[in-house]
N, C-alpha and C positions, 0 to 999 in steps of 0.2 A: 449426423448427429448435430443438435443446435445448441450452442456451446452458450448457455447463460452466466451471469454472471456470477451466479453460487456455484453452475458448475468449474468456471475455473480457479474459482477459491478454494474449492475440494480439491481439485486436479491439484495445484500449491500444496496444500497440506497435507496429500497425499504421497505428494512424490519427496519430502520434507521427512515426512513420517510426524508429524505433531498433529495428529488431529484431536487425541488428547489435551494438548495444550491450546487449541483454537476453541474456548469457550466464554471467552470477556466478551465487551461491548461488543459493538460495529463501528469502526470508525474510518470516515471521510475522509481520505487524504486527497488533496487536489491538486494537480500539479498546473499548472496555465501556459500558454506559450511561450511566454518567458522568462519561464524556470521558476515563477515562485510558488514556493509548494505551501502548502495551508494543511493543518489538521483539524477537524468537524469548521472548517471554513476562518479560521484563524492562524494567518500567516507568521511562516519563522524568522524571525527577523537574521537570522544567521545560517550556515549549514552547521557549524557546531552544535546551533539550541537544536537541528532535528536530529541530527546523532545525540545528543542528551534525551532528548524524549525518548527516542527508539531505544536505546540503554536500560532508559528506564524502565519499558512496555515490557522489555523482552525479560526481563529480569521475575516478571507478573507472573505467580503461581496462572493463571488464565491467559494467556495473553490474548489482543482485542485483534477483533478478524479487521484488515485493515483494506479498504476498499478502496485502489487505484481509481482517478477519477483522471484519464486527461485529455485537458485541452484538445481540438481536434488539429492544430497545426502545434502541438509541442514540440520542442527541443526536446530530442530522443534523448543527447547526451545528458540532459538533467534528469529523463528518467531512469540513466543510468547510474546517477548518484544516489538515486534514492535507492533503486536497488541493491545497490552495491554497498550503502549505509544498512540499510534493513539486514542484510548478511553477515556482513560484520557483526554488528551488534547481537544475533542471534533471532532478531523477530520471522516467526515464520508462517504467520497468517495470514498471507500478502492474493489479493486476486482483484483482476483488472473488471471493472463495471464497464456498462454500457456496450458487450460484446456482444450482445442479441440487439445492439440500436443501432440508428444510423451513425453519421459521423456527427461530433459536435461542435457548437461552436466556442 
């Protein structure tokens, strides 16, 4: 099976159980290789301002399907903050892009 990237946002939201709740925007989140994460391309100047946004998203009667973008040499450990921020907080629209491309730069 060839795993796109809608498919593993459903795969997320399915195994979550909120596919209910995954109907807001679509939003970008970028992480780069060294760790700075950006939401629709607008960097957090803190980890607290992205745990305040995610707080806020998750709280969202909809909340927005949120599209893992990363770097192709990330720091895995920063995209464990994000995930481990996005769970905490309760956001659970979460799937990784670019899994039917090559690698990026």
């Amino acid at each position: 099976m060839r795993c796109t990237a809608m498919t593993a946002l459903l795969l997320v939201c399915a195994l979550r159980g909120a596919q209910a709740q995954c109907r807001g925007p679509v939003v970008h989140l970028q992480i780069s290789k060294d760790g700075v994460v950006a939401w629709n391309g607008v960097a957090f100047k803190s980890h607290q301002e992205m745990v305040d946004r995610f707080q806020k998203e998750a709280t969202a009667q909809e909340q927005p399907e949120i599209h893992l973008d990363l770097a192709r040499d990330v720091d895995y450990a920063a995209v464990y903050k994000v995930l481990e921020a996005a769970q905490k907080t309760g956001l659970h629209c979460l799937g990784f892009t670019g899994l039917d491309q090559g690698p990026k730069d």
